[in-house]
C-alpha positions as CSV (number, residue, x, y, z in Angstrom):
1,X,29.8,6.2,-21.4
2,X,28.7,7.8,-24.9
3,X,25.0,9.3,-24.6
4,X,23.1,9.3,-27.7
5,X,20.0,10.4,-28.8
6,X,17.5,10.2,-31.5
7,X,15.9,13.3,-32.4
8,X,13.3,11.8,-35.0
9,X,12.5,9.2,-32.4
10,X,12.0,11.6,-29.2
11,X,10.0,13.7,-32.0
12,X,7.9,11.1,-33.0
13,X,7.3,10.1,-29.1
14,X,6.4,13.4,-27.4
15,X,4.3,13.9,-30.7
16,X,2.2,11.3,-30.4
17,X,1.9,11.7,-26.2
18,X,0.3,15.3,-27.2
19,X,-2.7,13.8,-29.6
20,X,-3.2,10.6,-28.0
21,X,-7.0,10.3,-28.2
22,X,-7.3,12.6,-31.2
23,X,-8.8,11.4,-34.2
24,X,-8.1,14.1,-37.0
25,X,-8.0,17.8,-36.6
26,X,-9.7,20.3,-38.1
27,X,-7.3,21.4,-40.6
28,X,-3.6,21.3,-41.6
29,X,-3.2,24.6,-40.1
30,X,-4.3,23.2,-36.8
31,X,-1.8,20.1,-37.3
32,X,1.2,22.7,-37.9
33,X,0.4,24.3,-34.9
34,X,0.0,21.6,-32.8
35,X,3.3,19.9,-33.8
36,X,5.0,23.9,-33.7
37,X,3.6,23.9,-30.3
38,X,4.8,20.3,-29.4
39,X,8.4,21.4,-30.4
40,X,8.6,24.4,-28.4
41,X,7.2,22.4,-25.2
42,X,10.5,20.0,-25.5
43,X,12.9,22.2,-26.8
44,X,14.2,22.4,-23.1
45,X,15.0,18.5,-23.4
46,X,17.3,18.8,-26.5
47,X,19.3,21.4,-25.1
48,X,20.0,19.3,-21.7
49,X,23.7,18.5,-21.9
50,X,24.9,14.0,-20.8
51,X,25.8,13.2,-17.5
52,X,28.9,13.2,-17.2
53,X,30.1,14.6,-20.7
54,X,33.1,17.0,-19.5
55,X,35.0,13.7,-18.5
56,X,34.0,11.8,-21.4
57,X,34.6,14.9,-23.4
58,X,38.5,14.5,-22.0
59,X,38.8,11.0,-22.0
60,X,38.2,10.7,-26.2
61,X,40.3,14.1,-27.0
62,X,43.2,12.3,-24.5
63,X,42.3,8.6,-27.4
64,X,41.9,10.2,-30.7
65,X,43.3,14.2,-30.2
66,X,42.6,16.4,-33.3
67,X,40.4,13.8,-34.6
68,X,37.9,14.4,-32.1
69,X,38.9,18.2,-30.9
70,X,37.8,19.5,-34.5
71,X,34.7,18.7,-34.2
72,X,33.9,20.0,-30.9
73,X,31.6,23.2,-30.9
74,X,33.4,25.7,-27.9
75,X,30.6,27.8,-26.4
């Protein structure tokens, strides 16, 4: 299993979930802050880790070694 997201996508979805119903706002600062706001309400999502990733973090570096060790990021 390889879990994959798309950031623009999951964006563009909990964006429009947060103005559903609105029209137009009043102003482009009140569009920034709503889309500011709408990013700091999901940032917990993005940072949520696959199920199961430690395994199929093994199983690749066991199938391609180096080429898939350099680019993981240790924390």
């Amino acid at each position: 299993m390889i879990y994959t997201t798309n950031p623009v996508e999951a964006f563009a979805s909990h964006h429009s979930q947060a103005h559903q119903g609105k029209a137009a706002w009043v102003s482009d600062t009140a569009l920034i802050k709503q889309i500011y706001l709408c990013l700091i309400h999901n940032e917990k999502s993005w940072k949520r880790s696959a199920y199961g990733w430690k395994a199929i973090q093994r199983d690749l570096t066991e199938k391609y070694g180096e080429r898939f060790s350099k680019h993981l990021i240790e924390k």
